[in-house]
C-alpha positions as CSV (number, residue, x, y, z in Angstrom):
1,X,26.0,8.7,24.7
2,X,22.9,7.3,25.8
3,X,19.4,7.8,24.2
4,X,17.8,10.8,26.0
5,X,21.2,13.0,25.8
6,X,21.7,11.7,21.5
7,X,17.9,13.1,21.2
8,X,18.0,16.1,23.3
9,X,21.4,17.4,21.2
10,X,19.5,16.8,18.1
11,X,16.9,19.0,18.8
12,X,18.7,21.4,20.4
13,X,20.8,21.2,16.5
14,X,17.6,21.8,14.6
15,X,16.7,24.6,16.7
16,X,20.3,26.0,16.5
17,X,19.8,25.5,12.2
18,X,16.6,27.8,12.7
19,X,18.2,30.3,14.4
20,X,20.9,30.8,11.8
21,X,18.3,30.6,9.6
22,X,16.5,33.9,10.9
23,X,19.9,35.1,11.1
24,X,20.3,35.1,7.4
25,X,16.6,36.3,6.6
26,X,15.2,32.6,5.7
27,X,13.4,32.3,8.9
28,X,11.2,29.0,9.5
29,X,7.9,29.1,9.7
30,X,7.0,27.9,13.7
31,X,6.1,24.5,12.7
32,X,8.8,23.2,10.4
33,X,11.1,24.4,13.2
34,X,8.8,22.3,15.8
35,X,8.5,19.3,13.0
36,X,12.2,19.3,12.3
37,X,13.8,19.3,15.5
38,X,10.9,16.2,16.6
39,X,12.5,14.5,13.1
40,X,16.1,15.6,14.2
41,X,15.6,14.7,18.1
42,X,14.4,10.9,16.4
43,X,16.9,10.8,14.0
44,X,19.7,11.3,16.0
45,X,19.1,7.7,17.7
46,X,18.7,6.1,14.5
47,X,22.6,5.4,14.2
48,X,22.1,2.8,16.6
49,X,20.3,0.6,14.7
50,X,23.3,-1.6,14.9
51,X,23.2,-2.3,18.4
52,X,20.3,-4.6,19.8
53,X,19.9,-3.0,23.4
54,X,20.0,0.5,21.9
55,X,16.3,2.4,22.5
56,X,15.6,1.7,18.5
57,X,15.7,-1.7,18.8
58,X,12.2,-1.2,21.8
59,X,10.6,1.4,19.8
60,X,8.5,-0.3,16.9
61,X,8.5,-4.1,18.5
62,X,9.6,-7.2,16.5
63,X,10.1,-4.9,13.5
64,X,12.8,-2.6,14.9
65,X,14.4,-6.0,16.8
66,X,14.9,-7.6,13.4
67,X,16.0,-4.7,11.4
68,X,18.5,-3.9,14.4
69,X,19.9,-7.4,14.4
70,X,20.3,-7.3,10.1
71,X,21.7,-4.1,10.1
72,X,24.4,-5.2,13.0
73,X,25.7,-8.0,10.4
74,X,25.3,-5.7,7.4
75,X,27.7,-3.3,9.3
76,X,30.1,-6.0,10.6
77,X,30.1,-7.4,6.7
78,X,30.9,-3.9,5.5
79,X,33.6,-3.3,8.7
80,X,35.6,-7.1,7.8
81,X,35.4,-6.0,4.0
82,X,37.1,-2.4,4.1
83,X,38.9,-2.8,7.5
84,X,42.9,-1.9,7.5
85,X,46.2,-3.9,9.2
86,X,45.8,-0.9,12.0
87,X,41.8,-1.7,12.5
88,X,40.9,-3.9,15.2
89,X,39.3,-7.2,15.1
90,X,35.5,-6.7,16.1
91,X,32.7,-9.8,16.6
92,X,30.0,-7.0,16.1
93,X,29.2,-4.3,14.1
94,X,28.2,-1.5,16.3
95,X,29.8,1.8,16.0
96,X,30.9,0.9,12.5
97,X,28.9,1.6,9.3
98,X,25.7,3.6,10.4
99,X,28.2,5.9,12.5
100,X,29.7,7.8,9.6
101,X,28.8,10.6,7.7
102,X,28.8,8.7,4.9
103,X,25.7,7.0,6.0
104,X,24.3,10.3,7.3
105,X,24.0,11.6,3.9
106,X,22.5,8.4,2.1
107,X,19.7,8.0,4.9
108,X,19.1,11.9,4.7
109,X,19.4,11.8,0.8
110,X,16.7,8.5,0.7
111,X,14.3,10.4,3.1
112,X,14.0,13.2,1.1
113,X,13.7,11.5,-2.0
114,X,11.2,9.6,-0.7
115,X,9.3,12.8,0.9
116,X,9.5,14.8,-2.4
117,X,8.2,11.6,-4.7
118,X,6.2,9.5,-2.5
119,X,3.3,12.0,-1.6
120,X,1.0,12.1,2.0
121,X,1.6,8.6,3.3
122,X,5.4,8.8,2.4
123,X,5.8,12.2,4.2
124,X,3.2,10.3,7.6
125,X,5.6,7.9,7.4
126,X,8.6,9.2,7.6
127,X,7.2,11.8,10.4
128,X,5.9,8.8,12.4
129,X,8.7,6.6,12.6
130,X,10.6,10.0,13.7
131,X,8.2,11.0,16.3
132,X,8.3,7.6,17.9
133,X,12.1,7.7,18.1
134,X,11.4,11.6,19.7
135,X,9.3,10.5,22.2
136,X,11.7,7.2,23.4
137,X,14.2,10.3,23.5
138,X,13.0,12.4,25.1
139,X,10.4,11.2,27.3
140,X,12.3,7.9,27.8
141,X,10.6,7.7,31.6
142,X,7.4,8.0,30.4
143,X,7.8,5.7,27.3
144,X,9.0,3.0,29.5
145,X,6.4,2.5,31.8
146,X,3.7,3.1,29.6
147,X,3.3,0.3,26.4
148,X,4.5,0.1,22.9
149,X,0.8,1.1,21.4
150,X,0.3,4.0,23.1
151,X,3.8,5.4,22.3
152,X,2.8,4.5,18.7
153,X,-0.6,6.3,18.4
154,X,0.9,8.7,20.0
155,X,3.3,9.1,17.2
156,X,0.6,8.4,14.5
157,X,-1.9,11.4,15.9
158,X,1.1,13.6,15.8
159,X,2.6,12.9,12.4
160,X,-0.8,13.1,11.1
161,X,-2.0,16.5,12.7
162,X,1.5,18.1,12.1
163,X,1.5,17.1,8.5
164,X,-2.2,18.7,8.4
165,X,-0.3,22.0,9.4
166,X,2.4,22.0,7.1
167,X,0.0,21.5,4.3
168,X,-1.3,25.2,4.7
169,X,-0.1,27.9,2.6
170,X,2.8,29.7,4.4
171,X,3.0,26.6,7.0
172,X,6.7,25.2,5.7
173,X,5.7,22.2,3.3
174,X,7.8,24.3,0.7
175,X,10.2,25.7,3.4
176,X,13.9,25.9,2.0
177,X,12.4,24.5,-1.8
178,X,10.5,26.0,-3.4
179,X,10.1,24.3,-6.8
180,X,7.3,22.3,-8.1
181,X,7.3,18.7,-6.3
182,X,9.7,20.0,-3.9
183,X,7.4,20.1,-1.0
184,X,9.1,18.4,2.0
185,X,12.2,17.9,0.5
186,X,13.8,19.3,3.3
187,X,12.8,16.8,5.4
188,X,16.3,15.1,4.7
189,X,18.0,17.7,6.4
190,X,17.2,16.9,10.1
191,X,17.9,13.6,9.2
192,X,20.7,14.2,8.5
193,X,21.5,16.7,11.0
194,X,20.6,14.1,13.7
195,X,22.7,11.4,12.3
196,X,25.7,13.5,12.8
197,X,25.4,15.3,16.3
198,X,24.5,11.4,17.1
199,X,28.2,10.8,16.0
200,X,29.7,14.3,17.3
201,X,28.1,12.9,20.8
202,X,29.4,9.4,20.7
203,X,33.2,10.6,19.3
204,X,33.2,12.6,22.9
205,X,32.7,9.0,24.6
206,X,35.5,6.8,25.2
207,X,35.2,4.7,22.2
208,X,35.5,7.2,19.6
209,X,33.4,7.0,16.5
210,X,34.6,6.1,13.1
211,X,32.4,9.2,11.8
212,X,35.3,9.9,8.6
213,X,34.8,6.6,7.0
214,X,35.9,5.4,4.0
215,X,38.5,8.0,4.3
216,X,41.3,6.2,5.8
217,X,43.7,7.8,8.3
218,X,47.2,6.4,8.0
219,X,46.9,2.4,8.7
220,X,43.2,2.6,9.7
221,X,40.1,2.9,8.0
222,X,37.8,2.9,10.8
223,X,39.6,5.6,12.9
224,X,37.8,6.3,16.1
225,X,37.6,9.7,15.9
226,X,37.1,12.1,19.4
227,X,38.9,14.5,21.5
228,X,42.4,13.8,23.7
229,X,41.2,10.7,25.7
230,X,41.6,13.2,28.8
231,X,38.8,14.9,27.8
232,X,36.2,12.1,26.7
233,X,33.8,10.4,29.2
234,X,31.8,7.1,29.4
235,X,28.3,7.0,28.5
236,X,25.7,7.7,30.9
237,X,28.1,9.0,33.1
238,X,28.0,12.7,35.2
239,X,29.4,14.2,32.5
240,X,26.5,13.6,30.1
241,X,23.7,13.4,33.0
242,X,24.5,16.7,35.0
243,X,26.7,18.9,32.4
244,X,26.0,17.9,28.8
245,X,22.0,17.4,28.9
246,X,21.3,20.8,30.8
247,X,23.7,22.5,28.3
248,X,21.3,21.1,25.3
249,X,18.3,22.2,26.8
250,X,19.8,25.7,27.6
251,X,20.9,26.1,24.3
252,X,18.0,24.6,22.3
253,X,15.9,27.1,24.4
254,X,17.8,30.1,23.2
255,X,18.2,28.8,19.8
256,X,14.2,28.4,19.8
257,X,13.7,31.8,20.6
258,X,16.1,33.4,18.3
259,X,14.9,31.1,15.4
260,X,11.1,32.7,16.7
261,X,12.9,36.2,17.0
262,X,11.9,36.3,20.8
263,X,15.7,37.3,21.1
């Protein structure tokens, strides 16, 4: 899928997560459920860090163009080392190594390590490099005609006032955790959360997505996994643009307002 439709399922996720969450008496407080489906709308473009036209590779300049281009020959390394006599031969590394749960779980586990240990810059950090990625997401239009630095303060002034309110008693620091120097360790979970509905959306494509690697499926390794090929589409096509992306506003709507117990 393209950018705008991997961001607008990942928030739509998060908000689904709150509203199971009320469901069960844990409800979130109003802004980890804002702060998590911003991290989760970002996060779920992050997989694409292995492709160097994907909207990570714009967001943060030179930086994200380098990291994109190491991480695509990372992943290719990793796909030539483990690949099977049923996977086929590939000159890049997209769609291999940062598409799997496997990497989900690691990037989610780093983050909240890092939020848990690292204190107020690591938790601005992590909430600014997510909020970027949110706004390329979901207002790709406006981040496109408008430049690089303003997208960035943008991101800045909202990591920094949103990590002002979460900081308050009762606001969600300790949301989910409650231990001592477990403030914001659930930060991982939209991450991680993101990193898979990225997958879910791109196994619906035509492609497939290797989302179950290592764990090899007869002579593959790297089997594309997605839905009878009658029922997959390409990306950016009607399918995504007039069915899918309404459905993920409709449902992160309703899944807002049960997770705020409107419904």
């Amino acid at each position: 899928m393209m950018g705008p439709a991997h961001s607008l399922s990942g928030a739509a996720a998060w908000l689904g997560v709150g509203a199971a969450a009320a469901a069960m008496d844990r409800p979130m407080p109003w802004p980890v459920l804002v702060v998590g489906a911003l991290v989760c709308a970002g996060a779920a473009l992050a997989p694409d860090l292995d492709h160097k036209a994907a909207t990570i590779s714009r967001a943060f300049g030179p930086v994200s163009r380098g990291l994109c281009e190491v991480v695509d020959k990372l992943s290719y390394a990793v796909y030539k080392a483990t690949r099977k006599p049923g996977d086929k031969r590939r000159t890049g590394g997209h769609r291999t190594l940062t598409h799997t749960w496997l990497w989900a779980v690691l990037i989610g586990g780093g983050t909240s390590a890092l939020a848990a240990t690292g204190g107020r810059w690591a938790v601005l950090a992590i909430l600014f490099v997510h909020l970027v990625l949110a706004v390329e997401g979901l207002l790709w239009r406006a981040a496109r005609v408008s430049s690089d630095v303003l997208v960035w303060l943008l991101g800045a002034t909202s990591a920094w006032i949103l990590a002002g309110v979460l900081d308050k008693p009762g606001s969600g620091a300790d949301w989910l955790f409650t231990g001592p120097g477990q403030e914001y360790l659930w930060l991982g979970l939209p991450v991680v959360l993101g990193a898979l509905v990225h997958d879910i959306g791109d196994a619906l494509t035509v492609s497939g997505c290797p989302v179950l690697w290592p764990i090899p499926l007869g002579n593959k390794r790297w089997y594309p996994v997605g839905p009878p090929k009658g029922m997959r589409f390409r990306a950016g096509s009607w399918v995504e643009l007039k069915v899918l992306m309404p459905a993920f506003m409709l449902l992160g709507g309703v899944g807002a307002a049960a997770a705020l117990n409107f419904i």
